[in-house]
C-alpha positions, 0 to 999 in steps of 0.5 A: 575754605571747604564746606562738607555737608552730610546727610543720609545717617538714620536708625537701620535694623542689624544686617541693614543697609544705608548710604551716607553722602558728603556733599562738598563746595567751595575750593574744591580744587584744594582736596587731595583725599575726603574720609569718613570718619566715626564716633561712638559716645565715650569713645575717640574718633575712628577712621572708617574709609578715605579715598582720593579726590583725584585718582580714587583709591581707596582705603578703608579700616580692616574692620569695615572691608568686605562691609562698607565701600567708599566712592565719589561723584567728582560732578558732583563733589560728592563722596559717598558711604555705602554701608552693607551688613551693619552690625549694633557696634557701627552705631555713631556719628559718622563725619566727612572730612576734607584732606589737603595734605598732597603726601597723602601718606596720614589718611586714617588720622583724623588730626590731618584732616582740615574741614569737617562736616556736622556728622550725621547720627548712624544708629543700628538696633539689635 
């Protein structure tokens, strides 16, 4: 089992700024990839970022690049979001989550995801 806990989500003026952090524990050992994922009210879960466990590349949705940058601390088994220029449209809650899958070829779909964090509250006013 692998357990995930976020925090760092808040309330951040339009053009702000905020990192999120996934602190992770347990069988580490069995990750491949860690993404973030997010959901608005009333609307499905979003892939926003992923990044290998091991090797560290880096994937993100086309409407997050430039904007948000995915990184990890492997000391730390701690994955981070950083979120640059938000926008009102960013407001969810964003989820941390752990991938087993070695291929490593689903990393934007949620389904392949097997632990999840409690998610943390993103909200951007205008």
């Amino acid at each position: 089992q692998v357990q995930l806990v976020e925090s760092g989500g808040g309330l951040v003026q339009t053009g702000g700024s905020l990192r999120l952090s996934c602190a992770a524990s347990g069988r580490t050992f069995s990750i491949y990839t860690m993404g973030w994922f997010r959901q608005a009210p009333g609307k499905e879960r979003e892939f926003v970022a992923a990044i290998r466990w091991s090797g560290g590349n880096t994937y993100y949705a086309d409407s997050m690049k430039g904007r948000f940058t995915i990184s990890r601390d492997n000391a730390k088994n701690t994955v981070y979001l950083q979120m640059n220029s938000l926008k009102p449209e960013d407001t969810a809650v964003y989820y941390c989550a752990a991938n087993r899958d070695v291929t490593g070829s689903h990393y934007y779909v949620a389904y392949k995801y097997d632990y999840w964090g409690q998610g943390t509250q993103v909200t951007v006013s205008s």
